[in-house]
C-alpha positions in Angstrom: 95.6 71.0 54.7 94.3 74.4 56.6 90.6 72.9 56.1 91.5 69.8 57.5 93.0 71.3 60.6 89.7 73.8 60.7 87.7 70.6 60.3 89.6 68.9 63.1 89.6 71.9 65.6 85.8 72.0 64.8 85.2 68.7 65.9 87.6 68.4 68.9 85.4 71.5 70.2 81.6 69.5 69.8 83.3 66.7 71.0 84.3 68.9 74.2 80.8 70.3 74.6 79.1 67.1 73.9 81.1 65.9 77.1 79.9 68.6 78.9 83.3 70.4 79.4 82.3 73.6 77.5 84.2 77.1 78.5 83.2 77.8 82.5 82.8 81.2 81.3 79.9 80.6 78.8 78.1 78.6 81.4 78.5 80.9 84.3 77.2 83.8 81.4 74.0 81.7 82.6 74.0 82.6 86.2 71.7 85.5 87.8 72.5 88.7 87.9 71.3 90.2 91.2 70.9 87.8 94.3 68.0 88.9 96.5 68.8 89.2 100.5 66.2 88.7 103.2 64.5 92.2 103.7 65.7 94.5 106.0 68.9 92.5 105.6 72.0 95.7 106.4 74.6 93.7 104.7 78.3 95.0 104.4 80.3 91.8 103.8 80.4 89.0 101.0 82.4 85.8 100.2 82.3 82.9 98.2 83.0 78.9 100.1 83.4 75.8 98.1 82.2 76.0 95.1 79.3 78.2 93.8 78.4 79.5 97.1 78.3 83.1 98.7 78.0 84.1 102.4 76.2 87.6 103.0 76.5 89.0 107.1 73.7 91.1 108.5 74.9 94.6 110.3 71.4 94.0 112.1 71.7 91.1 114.0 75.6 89.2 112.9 73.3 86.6 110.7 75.0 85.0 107.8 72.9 84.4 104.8 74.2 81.1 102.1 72.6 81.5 98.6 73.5 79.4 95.4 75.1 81.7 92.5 73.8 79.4 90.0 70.2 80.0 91.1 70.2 83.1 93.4 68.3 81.1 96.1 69.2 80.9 99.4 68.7 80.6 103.4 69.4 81.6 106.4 72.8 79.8 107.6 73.6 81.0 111.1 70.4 83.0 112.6 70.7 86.8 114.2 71.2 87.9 117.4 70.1 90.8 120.0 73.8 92.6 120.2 75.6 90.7 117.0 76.9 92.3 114.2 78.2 91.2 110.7 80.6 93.5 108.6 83.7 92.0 106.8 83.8 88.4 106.2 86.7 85.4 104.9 86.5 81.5 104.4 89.1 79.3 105.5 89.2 76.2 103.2 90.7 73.6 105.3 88.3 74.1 108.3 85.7 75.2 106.0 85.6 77.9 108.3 84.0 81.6 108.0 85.1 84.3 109.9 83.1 87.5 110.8 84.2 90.9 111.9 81.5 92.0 114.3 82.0 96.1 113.7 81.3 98.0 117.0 81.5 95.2 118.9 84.8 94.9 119.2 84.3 90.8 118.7 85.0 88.6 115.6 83.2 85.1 115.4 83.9 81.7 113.6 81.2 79.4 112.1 80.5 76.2 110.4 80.2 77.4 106.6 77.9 73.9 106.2 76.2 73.7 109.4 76.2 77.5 110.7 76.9 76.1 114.3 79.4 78.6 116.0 83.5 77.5 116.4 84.0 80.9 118.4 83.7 83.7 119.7 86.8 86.5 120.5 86.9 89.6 122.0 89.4 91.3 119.5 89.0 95.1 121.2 89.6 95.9 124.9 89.6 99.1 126.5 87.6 102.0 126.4 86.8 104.2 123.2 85.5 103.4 119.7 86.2 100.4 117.8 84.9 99.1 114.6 85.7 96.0 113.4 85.6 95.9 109.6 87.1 93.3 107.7 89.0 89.7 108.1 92.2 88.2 105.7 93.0 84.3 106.4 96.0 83.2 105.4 97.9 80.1 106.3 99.2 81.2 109.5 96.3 83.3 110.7 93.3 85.6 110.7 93.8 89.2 110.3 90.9 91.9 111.3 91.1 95.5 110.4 89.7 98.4 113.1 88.4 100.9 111.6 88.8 103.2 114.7 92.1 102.1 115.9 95.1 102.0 113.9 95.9 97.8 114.8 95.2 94.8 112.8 94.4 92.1 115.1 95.5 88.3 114.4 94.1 85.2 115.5 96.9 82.3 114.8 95.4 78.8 112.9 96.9 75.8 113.7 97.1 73.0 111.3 94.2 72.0 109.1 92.5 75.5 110.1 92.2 74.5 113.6 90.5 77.5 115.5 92.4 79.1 118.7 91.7 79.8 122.0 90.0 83.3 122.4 93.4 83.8 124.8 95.4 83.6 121.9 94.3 87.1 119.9 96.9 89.2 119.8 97.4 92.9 118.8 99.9 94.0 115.6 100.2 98.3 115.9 100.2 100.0 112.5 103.3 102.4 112.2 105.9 103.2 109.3 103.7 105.1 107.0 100.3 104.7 107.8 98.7 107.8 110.4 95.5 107.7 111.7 93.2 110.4 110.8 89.6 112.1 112.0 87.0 109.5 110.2 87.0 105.9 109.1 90.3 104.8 109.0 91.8 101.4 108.0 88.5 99.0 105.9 89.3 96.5 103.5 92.2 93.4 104.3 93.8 91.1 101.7 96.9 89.5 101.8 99.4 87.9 98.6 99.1 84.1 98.3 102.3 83.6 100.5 100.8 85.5 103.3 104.0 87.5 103.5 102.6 90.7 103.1 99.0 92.2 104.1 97.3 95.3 102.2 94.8 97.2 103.4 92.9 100.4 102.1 92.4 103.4 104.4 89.2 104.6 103.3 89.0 108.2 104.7 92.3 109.4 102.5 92.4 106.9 99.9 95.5 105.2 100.7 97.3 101.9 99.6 99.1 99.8 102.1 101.5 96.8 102.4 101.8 95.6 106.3 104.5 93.4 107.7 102.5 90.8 109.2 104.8 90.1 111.9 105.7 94.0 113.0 102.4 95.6 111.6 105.1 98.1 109.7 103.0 99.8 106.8 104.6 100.6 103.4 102.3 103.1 101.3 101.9 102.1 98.1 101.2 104.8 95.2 98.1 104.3 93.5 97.8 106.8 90.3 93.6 106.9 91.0 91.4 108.4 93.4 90.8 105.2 96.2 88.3 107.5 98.8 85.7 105.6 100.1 87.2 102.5 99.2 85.9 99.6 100.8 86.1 95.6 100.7 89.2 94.2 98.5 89.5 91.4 96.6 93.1 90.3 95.2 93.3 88.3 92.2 97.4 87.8 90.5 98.6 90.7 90.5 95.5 92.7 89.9 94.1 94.2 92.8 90.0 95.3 92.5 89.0 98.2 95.3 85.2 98.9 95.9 84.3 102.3 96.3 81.3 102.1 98.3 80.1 105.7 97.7 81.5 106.2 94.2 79.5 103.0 93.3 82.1 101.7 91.4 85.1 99.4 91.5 88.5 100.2 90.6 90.8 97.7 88.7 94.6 98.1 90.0 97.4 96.1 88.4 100.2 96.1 91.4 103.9 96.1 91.0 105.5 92.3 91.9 107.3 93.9 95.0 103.6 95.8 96.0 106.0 99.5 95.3 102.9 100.7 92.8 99.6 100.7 91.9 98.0 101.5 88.3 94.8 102.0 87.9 93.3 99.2 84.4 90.0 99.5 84.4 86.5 100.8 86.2 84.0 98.7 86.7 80.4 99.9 87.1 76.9 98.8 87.1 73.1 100.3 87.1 72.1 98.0 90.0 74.8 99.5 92.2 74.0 101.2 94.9 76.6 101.9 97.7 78.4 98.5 96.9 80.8 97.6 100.1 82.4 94.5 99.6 82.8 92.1 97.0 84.1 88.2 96.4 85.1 86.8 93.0 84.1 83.5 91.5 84.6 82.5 88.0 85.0 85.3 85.4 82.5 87.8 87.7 82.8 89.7 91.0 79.9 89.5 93.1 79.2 93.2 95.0 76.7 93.5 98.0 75.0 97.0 97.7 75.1 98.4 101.6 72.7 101.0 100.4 74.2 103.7 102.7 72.1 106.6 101.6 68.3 104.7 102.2 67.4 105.0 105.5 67.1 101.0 106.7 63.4 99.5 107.5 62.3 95.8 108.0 61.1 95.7 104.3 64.2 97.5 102.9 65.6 95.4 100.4 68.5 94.3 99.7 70.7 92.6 96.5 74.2 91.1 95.1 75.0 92.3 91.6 77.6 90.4 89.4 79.9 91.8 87.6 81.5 90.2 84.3 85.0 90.4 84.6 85.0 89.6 81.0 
């Protein structure tokens, strides 16, 4: 009998492969594992559209590059500009929609993920002093931003079907409860839990964990038992919570607490062909990481990569 049931398992699996449904896992083992950027490229912020695709923005001129993870190749989707910038990025789904924080600008942009026309343009900081806008969350209800410089979150509402608003309709969310600003780089990386009830962002200049209210911006530390300096772009996936340390060239694992009250550090990931990773998007059983190369000073022919990183 247990050789007839071997037997049987044995052929249900060729059968499986033979229809071309083998494990997603051993065909993505197949894909690349850098994808080059255009030289000279400055990128900060990654993240994967519909299906095997990845978005790259360009802190030189707010261009967003589209390049096929099963090949690595790619092009140019939405050409630079004098004056643009391209830090933190999302994709909305239903609008097929990415959104761009545009750093010291102070604006955040929308464009055509397929065609790389532009949806919008908003003017997200007012006022006079620094401003850095760093990352964007989407969630059902809206687009959140992070300022690096300012302790707000700023939220752009969606209507149904991701319809884009009116640049009249940004509106400003304070930080308080626990989180302080301090001298540096302050509030970085945005995600939010599926529900969109709760936000949680990484202050990168002390290492701090936070959940935010998204309708009173009221922060909630939560306690990470790990270093989290430097940390960067976040990507939330269950309950396991991956932080980039750009400078540490490395990204931490967290497994969070079901009510968001902890953080406990699972694993490191790390990888030769980092260098400064900032953010990172996930598809499949890999995280892809954009190396911001901090430390070499930028030129026209400076080059530039995306590293994958097995999860498994």
């Amino acid at each position: 009998m247990t050789r007839r049931l071997l037997m049987l398992a044995s052929l249900v699996l060729a059968l499986v492969t033979l229809a071309g449904l083998a494990p997603v896992a051993s065909a993505q083992s197949q894909f690349p594992a850098t994808i080059p950027l255009p030289p000279g490229w400055l990128p900060e912020g990654v993240v994967t559209g519909r299906g095997p695709v990845i978005y790259a923005g360009s802190r030189a001129n707010g261009a967003i590059y589209a390049a096929d993870l099963r090949t690595g190749e790619g092009r140019i989707l939405v050409a630079g500009q004098t004056g643009r910038v391209a830090v933190g990025l999302d994709f909305d789904r239903r609008g097929n929609t990415i959104f761009v924080a545009g750093g010291a600008t102070g604006m955040a942009y929308a464009y055509d993920a397929a065609s790389g026309a532009e949806l919008g343009a908003y003017t997200l900081a007012t006022g006079s002093g620094p401003t850095f806008i760093n990352d964007a969350i989407v969630t059902r209800e809206a687009v959140y931003f992070t300022d690096s410089q300012r302790p707000v979150l700023y939220r752009l509402p969606l209507g149904p079907a991701g319809r884009l608003p009116a640049p009249s309709e940004v509106t400003l969310l304070p930080l308080s409860g626990d989180y302080q600003q301090a001298p540096g780089f302050n509030a970085n990386g945005i995600e939010a839990t599926p529900d969109g009830k709760r936000l949680i962002i990484v202050q990168s200049n002390i290492g701090a964990l936070y959940q935010v209210d998204p309708a009173t911006g009221v922060a909630t530390r939560i306690p990470a038992d790990t270093p989290l300096t430097n940390g960067d772009g976040l990507v939330l996936s269950g309950q396991t919570l991956y932080v980039v340390r750009n400078r540490d060239n490395e990204i931490v694992a967290l497994d969070l607490a079901p009510d968001l009250s902890s953080a406990t550090r699972v694993a490191t990931l790390t990888n030769p062909a980092f260098d400064v990773p900032t953010t990172a998007a996930r598809f499949g059983d890999a995280l892809y990481a954009v190396n911001g190369r901090f430390t070499t000073p930028p030129t026209s022919t400076t080059t530039y990569d995306i590293v994958r990183v097995p999860l498994q």
